[in-house]
C-alpha positions, 0 to 999 in steps of 0.5 A: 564265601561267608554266610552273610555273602552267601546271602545277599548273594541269594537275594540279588538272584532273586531280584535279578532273575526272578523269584522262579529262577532264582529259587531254583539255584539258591535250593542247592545251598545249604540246607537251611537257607531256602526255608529262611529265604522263604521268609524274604520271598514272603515278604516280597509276595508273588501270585498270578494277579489275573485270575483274581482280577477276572473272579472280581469282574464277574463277582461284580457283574453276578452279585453287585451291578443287579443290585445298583441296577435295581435299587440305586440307579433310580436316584443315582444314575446319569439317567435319574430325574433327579440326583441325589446327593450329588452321587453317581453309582452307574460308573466306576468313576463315580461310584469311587468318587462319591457324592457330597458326603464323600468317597462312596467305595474306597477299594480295599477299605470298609471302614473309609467306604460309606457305601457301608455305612448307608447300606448297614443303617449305621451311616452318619449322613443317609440310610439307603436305600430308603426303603428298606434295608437289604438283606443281610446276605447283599451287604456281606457281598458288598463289603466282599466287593471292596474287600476284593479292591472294589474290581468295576468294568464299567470304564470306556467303550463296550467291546464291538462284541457286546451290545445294550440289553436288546437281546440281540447280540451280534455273533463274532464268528471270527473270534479264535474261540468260536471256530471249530478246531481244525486239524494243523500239519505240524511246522517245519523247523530248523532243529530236526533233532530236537523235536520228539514228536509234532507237538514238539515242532510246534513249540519249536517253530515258535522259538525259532521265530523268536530266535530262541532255543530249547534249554537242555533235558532235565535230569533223570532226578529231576525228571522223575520227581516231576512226572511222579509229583504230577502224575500221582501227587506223591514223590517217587521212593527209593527203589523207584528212583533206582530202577529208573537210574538202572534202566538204560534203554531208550523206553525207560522214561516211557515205561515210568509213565506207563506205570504211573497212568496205571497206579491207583494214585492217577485217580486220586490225583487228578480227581482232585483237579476236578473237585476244584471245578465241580466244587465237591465237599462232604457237607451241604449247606454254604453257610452251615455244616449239614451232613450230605452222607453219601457225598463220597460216592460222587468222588469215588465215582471221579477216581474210578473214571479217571483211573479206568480212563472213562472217555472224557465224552461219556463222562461228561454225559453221565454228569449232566444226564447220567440219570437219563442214559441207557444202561445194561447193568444195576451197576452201570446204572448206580454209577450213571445215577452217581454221577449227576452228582455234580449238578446236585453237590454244590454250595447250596444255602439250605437255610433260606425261608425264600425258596425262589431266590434259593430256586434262581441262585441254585440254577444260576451256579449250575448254569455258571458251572456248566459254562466255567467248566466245559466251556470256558465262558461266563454264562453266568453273567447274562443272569441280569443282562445281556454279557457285557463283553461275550455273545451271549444274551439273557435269552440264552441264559433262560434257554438253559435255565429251564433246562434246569428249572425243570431239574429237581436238586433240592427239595423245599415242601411247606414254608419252612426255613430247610430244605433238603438235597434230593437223593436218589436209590440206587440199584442194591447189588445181591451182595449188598442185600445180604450185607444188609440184612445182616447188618440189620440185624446186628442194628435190631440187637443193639438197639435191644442192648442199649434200651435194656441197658437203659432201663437197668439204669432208670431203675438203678437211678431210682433205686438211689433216688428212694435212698437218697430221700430217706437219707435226706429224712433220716439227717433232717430227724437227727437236725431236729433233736439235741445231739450227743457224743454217739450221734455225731458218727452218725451224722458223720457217716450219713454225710459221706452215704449222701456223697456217695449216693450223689456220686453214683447218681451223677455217674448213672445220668451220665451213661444215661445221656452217653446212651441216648446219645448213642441210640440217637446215632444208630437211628440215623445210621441204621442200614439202609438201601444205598442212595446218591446225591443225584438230580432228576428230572421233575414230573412237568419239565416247562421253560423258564420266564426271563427274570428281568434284573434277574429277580424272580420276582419280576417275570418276563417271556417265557424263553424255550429251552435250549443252548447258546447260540453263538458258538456252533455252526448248526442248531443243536438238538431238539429238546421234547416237550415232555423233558428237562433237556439235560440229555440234549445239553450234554449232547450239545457239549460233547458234539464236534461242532461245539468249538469249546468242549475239547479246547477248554478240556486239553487246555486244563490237562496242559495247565495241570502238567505245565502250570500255565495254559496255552489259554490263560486263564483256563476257564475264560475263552471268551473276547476279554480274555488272552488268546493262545500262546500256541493257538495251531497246537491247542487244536491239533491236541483238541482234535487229537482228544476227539479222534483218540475217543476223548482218552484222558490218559491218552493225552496226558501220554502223549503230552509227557513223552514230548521233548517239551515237556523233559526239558529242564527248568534252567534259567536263561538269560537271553530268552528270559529278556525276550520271554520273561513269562516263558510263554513261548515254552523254552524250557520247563516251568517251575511249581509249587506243589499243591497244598493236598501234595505238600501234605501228603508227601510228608506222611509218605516219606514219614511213613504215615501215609495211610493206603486205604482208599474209598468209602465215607470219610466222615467218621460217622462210626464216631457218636461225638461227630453228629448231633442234633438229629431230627427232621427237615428242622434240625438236621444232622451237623458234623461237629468233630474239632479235628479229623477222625482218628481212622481217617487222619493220615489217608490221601488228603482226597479222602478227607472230610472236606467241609464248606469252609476253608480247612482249619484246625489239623488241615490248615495246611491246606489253606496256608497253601492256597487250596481252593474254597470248596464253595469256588469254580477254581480251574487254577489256583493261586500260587501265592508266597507270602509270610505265613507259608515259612512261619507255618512251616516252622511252627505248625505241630502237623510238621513237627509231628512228620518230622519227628516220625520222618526221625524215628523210620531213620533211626530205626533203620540198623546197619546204616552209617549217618552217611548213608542214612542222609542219602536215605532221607534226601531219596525220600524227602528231596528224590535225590543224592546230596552231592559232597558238599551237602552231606559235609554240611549236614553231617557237621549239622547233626555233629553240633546240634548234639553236642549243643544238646549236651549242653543244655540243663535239661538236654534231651534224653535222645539228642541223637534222635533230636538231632535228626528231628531238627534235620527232617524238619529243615528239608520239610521246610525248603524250597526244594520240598516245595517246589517241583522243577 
């Protein structure tokens, strides 16, 4: 077959069978073609359109309906006295539609949306609303609703489920959701071979009801690829692949999975998962970049629960209420401490003269947090309003409130524009203190150092400063007299003594500046006890008042702390009067009554092994969303976590050693007609690695993958990455263009991750859909788009590992090219190249040189440059990419 066959052949596969399959068969083509098709893929798009669709929604409800409510509904509503300008803002119909001045919102489009132009004061017709222009941060959301496609529920009738804003929500009992999990007998099925386990029969059933069956087993290839990739984020080296194609026993796979739960790479993994939940990030501030020092502990405190296997339960606890807790160590308490973190690490806006809209939002994403996170609802849309879809009225969201009104995050003392996230001491272990302390003195001594130097300097400045004065006098005396022949040198030589004074003034003020530079550092990173980034509880815990529309300036009744009160059959723990309630909240969650907690929780580990829940999306159960494909297994594994003492790695165990989750990613043509989405499980889904995965693959198989693991990764060791010292006024900014040089090649997890999307050397990580920092993500977008194969092509961070990726070959002595290729497609691709392949690659690096050759100026190693040119087209294929 021709190339150009070979092609269009490609295409019409894609077309045919879908982007998922048919890029799976075109991968085994020739070497370049997946990374060219990638730009054909981009150009047709994919991505999953519901999450969006759902962030819309409830963007809307949080962030634009209060203000329509509060600020238009009065002159443009169905309930207006009288209409203005013919426009109607309590529809999405009208609201689309606009008034006599024309469409009000075009989806999509600021430009053509007058809405903009009105609430800007830049509008040609009216400037709205009239009294007062809004806030510049409601304009900016504004102009990010349309940007979004303007998403607007307000259509049709109200599910049975919702109500209008009496505060009285009917419960749906019967809704699959609110129901606690019970325990299933696993089905009968047919195949009695197939089955590895109960969790297998009940994906069988559901097959053989459809008259469908499993796709055959993957490839030991395959199938290590896989469980690496998902276990540790990383691909499997050579001599792992080796020892799992020796070990023929019927236990191989389960000893590679045992190896993987214990291997440090676990935490880092999956503690990048919950990052994307809790919204992590090293600086503070959701419009700035204020240095939060001593984030990292929150995230070296995730990777150490995930990898000792923290029950799910406990850890849940210390989130919420670790400050509170019980504790029999110094230790245990600095990691309890630690751990409340994710209430007290969030995309706070520090910079807001309005401490009670800053109080109000602060407390809203936390509530929102809690809700999205263990139970898979949107709590935070009963902010303004009782939920327009789900049981859960404005009273309960100010029960919770109050739980965390009375919990100290950020600090706000006086009127001025900062505040500060608190921090909390922890417990200095005897080690510490000693470290300390010498660590103090070797701050004394070098604070003693940079001030002698100084003053040698201020004297040595003006010791020039007296020389350069009289030299000064000395040429304006020979500028007021006749000069002859001898006194030219003179003049001469007093104009290259001014230079050389000049020179060395200029050299002196500099190390001057570098110094006070550097002692302004070491002020800010001079040893101190340890602290944390923890809430606690303040001095008088009191219930919240409803805000009506959810201003806080507009009071309502104070509601009594508590919890929601649609979704457990039995009332949940009292709160004491003299408390914030977070530890009874806690409680409430992990309770078995609560229906939520351990559904969302395996919902979201089967989500991460099979990239798609059994519930999608993953943070939505409520009575808008999508009922379980498989709804008797989500409680069986729910119950199974509870019985297991909410063991992480017990269920991720037990879902991988499951025949369902072996089976390979085959397309078939019969059972893609019945179940396009693969809904019914009837073989294994194909994904992208995640961006932090598709970076770090590169340094591993480059060889630059740095081990080292823990601490700050800020690079404060670094003067030029913190300016501006000072008080609540002027805080310390992180202002490094790119990622210290000693942090550079660690596990992306490790990274300085700032509250805005990555840039510069990780704009890796945005190509590919990492997640904003400043989102409640529970899945990611999954995007192909043209940017993705034009960085890959183009970008020097690829480049850069392809090159290394080169040298470690080449390096190597005692290998042909043959086996040199076999190396690399171990490493890059985690398995052989058949004879084909290596034909074309060989005849591949054959050309490439002697093209080099003939070239005017050709490469001083075309060998090399060769093999550079062929690291770089596997780094840029499908197969790299994608795990099956």
């Amino acid at each position: 077959m021709s190339e150009s066959a070979d092609w269009t052949s490609s295409i019409r596969e894609l077309t045919e069978v879908g982007i998922d399959s048919g890029l799976r068969m075109i991968s085994k083509r020739p070497v370049w073609m997946p990374a060219l098709i990638g730009l054909t893929l981009a150009a047709i798009g994919t991505a999953d359109g519901a999450e969006p669709d759902r962030k819309g929604i409830e963007f809307f409800e949080q962030r634009i309906r209060p203000v329509f409510v509060e600020r238009c509904y009065k002159c443009h509503s169905s309930k207006s006295k009288a209409l203005k300008g013919g426009l109607r803002l309590d529809s999405s119909v009208g609201t689309r539609k606009g008034g006599q001045s024309g469409a009000a919102v075009v989806p999509g489009n600021i430009k053509k949306s007058l809405l903009i132009d009105a609430i800007s004061y830049t509008g040609e017709f009216y400037d709205m609303p009239p009294d007062g222009k809004l806030p510049e941060q409601i304009i900016a959301d504004f102009r990010r609703w349309i940007e979004m496609g303007a998403p607007d529920p307000r259509r049709g009738k109200l599910p049975a489920t919702a109500s209008k804003q009496t505060g009285d929500l009917p419960v749906n009992s019967d809704f699959w959701s609110f129901r606690p999990p019970r325990q299933h007998s696993a089905p009968h099925v047919q195949n009695k071979a197939w089955p590895h386990h109960d969790l297998d029969r009940f994906v069988l059933a559901k097959l053989e009801q459809a008259g469908l069956q499993p796709t055959g087993d993957a490839n030991r290839y395959t199938l290590l690829r896989r469980v690496t990739f998902d276990l540790t984020g990383l691909p499997p080296t050579p001599a792992e692949i080796q020892a799992f194609l020796d070990d023929t026993s019927a236990e191989a796979f389960e000893k590679v999975v045992d190896r993987l739960l214990k291997s440090p790479a676990f935490g880092d993994h999956w503690a990048r998962h919950w990052f994307d939940l809790s919204c992590y990030a090293d600086l503070a501030d959701a419009d700035g970049n204020v240095i939060i020092r001593d984030a990292w502990r929150y995230r070296d405190y995730v990777i150490s629960a995930f990898n000792r296997d923290k029950p799910l339960n406990q850890f849940i606890r210390e989130q919420i209420a670790g400050d509170l807790l019980p504790f029999d160590s110094a230790q245990q308490r600095r990691e309890q401490i630690i751990a409340t973190g994710f209430l007290a690490i969030g995309p706070w806006v520090l910079q807001n003269y309005i401490k009670g809209q800053m109080l109000a939002d602060e407390v809203d994403h936390q509530i929102d947090k809690i809700g999205r996170v263990f139970l898979g609802m949107s709590v935070g849309c009963a902010r303004c309003h009782d939920h327009k879809f789900d049981p859960i009225p404005t009273r309960d969201y100010y029960a919770l409130a109050g739980i965390f009104h009375s919990t100290l995050t950020t600090r706000h003392d006086g009127p001025g524009v900062w505040s500060q996230i608190v921090k909390s001491r922890l417990p200095e272990l005897p080690e510490e203190a000693t470290e300390r302390e010498q660590a103090t003195t070797k701050y004394q001594e070098t604070i003693q150092e940079i001030k002698q130097r100084q003053q040698e300097l201020e004297n040595a400045e003006q010791r020039l400063q007296s020389q350069r004065a009289a030299l000064e006098s000395k040429q304006q005396t020979q500028e007021d007299h006749s000069v002859d022949q001898s006194s030219l040198q003179s003049t001469t030589d007093v104009v290259a003594e001014r230079k050389r004074l000049d020179a060395s003034l200029t050299e002196v003020k500099n190390e001057l500046d570098q110094l006070a530079e550097r002692l302004k550092f070491i002020e800010y990173s001079r040893p101190r006890p340890p602290e944390a980034l923890a809430v606690r509880d303040v001095a008088s815990p009191t219930d919240s008042p409803i805000y009506i529309r959810g201003n806080f300036r507009t009071l309502g009744e104070p509601v009594p702390r508590g919890f929601l009160t649609a979704f457990s059959t039995k009332p949940g723990p009292t709160i004491p009067p003299g408390a914030s309630g977070r530890r009874e909240l806690a409680e409430w969650l992990i309770n078995p009554d609560n229906p939520l907690t351990a559904r969302v929780l395996v919902n979201r580990i089967w989500y991460h092994l099979f990239g798609h829940g059994l519930v999608r999306p993953v943070d939505y159960f409520g009575t808008q969303g999508k009922a379980p494909s498989h709804p008797e297994l989500l409680d069986y594994l729910a119950v199974r976590l509870v019985q297991e003492d909410w063991s992480l790695k017990s269920m991720v165990r037990q879902l991988l050693l499951s025949r369902v989750y072996q089976m390979a990613g085959d397309h078939n043509p019969q059972a893609w007609n019945i179940d396009p989405h693969n809904r019914l499980l009837w073989r294994m889904n194909r994904r992208r690695l995640p961006a932090e995965a598709i970076r770090d693959a590169m340094l591993a198989v480059s060889g630059q993958l740095n081990a080292s693991r823990g601490g700050p990764s800020l690079g404060l060791d670094i003067p030029n990455n913190v300016s501006g010292i000072g008080g609540n006024a002027n805080p310390p900014t992180y202002t490094a263009a790119k990622v210290p040089d000693h942090v550079a090649n660690r596990r992306t997890v490790y990274l300085p991750l700032m509250r805005r999307r990555p840039s510069k050397s990780l704009e890796i990580l945005s190509v590919f859909d990492f997640p904003h920092p400043n989102d409640i993500t529970g899945a990611r977008n999954q995007t192909t788009v043209p940017t993705q194969a034009l960085f890959l092509m183009n970008a020097p961070f690829v480049k850069e590992q392809a090159r290394r990726t080169a040298e470690r070959l080449c390096a190597e002595r005692n290998i042909d090219e043959t086996q040199r290729l076999t190396r690399l497609h171990l490493l890059a691709l985690n398995r052989p190249l058949d004879d084909v392949q290596l034909q074309q690659a060989l005849t591949f690096l054959e050309e490439y040189k002697r093209a080099c050759a003939s070239l005017r100026n050709p490469p001083s190693q075309p060998g090399l440059e060769a093999w550079t040119q062929y690291c770089h087209a596997l780094f840029a294929s499908n197969e790299f990419l994608f795990r099956e």
